[in-house]
C-alpha positions in Angstrom: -89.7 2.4 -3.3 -93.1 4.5 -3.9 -95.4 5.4 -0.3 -98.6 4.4 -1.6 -102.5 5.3 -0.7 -104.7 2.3 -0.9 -108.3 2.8 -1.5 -111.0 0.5 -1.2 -114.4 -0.4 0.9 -113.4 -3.9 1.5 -111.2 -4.3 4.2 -109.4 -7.6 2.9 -109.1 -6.3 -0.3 -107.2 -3.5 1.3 -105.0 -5.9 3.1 -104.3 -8.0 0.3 -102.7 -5.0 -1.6 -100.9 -3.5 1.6 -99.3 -7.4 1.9 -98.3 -7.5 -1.5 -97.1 -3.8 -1.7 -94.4 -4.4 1.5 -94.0 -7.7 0.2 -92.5 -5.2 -3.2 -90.6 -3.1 -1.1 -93.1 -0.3 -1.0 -94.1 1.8 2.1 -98.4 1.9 2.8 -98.7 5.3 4.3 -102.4 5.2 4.4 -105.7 3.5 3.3 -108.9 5.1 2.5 -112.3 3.1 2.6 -113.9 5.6 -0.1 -113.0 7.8 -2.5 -113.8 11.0 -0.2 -111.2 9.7 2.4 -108.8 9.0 -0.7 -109.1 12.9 -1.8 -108.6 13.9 2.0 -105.3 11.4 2.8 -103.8 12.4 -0.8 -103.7 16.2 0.6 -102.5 14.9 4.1 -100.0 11.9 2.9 -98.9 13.1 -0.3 -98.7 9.4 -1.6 -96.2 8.9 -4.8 -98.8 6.1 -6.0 -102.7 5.4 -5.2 -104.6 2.4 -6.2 -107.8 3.0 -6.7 -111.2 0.8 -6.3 -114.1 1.8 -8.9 -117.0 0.6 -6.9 -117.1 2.4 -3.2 -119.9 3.7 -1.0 -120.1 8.2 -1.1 -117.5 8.6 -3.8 -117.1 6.0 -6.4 -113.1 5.5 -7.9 -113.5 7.8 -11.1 -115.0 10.8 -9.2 -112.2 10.5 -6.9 -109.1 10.2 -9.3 -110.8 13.5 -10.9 -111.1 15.4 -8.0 -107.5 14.2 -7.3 -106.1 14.9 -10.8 -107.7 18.4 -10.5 -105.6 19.0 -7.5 -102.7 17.4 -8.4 -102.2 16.6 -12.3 -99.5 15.0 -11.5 -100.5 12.5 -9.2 -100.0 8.7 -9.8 -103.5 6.4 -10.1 -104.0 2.8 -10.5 -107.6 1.8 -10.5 -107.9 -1.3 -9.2 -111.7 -3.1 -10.6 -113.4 -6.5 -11.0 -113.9 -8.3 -14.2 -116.7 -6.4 -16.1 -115.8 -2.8 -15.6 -114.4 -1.8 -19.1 -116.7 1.3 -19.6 -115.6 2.9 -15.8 -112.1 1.2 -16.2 -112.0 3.3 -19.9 -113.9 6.5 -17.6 -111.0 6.5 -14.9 -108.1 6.2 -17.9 -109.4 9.1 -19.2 -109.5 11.4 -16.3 -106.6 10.5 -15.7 -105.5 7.1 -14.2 -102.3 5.5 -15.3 -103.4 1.9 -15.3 -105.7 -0.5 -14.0 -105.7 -4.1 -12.2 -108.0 -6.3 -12.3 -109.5 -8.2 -9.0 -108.4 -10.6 -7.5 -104.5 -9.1 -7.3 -102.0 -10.9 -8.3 -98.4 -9.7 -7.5 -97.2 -10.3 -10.8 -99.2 -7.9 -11.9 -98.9 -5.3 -10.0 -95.4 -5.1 -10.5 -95.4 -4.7 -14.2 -97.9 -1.8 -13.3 -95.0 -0.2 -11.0 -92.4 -0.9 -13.5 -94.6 0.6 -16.1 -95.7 3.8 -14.2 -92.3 4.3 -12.2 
């Protein structure tokens, strides 16, 4: 069981992952509407796993996972994007995210992510 950091500006979206997440057996210990509150709850929560949006309002996804990464190099991030983000999915893997989902979740999915990273 990881406690996981959800990050995105859309509130269902954030929903959708926190359902299928507990539906997984994993514990949401926070949820961060930008990539600026994502930085702030990693120091607070200490999450074992953050998914990550690319697109958010103040701090977009692959600022955040490097300003996380240069923090914590060993912190856990899946970017989560929509269809048609290869060149800031490719951005994010580089500084340092372990994998990427694509939009709209499917819990299939996510779970070979876990059983990949974990």
């Amino acid at each position: 069981m990881a406690r996981v950091l959800i990050t995105d500006d859309a509130a269902f979206m954030r929903m959708q992952l926190k359902n299928i997440f507990e539906s997984l057996g994993h514990e949401v210990v926070g949820e961060a509407e930008n990539g600026q509150v994502a930085i702030d709850q990693y120091e607070e929560l200490k999450p074992e796993l953050v998914t990550m949006d690319i697109t958010m309002p103040e701090m977009n996804g692959v600022e955040a996972v490097k300003a996380i990464k240069s923090n914590d190099p060993d912190a856990t991030i899946v970017m989560c994007s929509a269809m048609g983000q290869q060149q800031m999915v490719l951005e994010a893997i580089q500084a340092g995210a372990k994998d990427f989902i694509v939009k709209p979740f499917d819990q299939e999915r996510i779970q070979q992510a876990l059983d990949k990273i974990f």
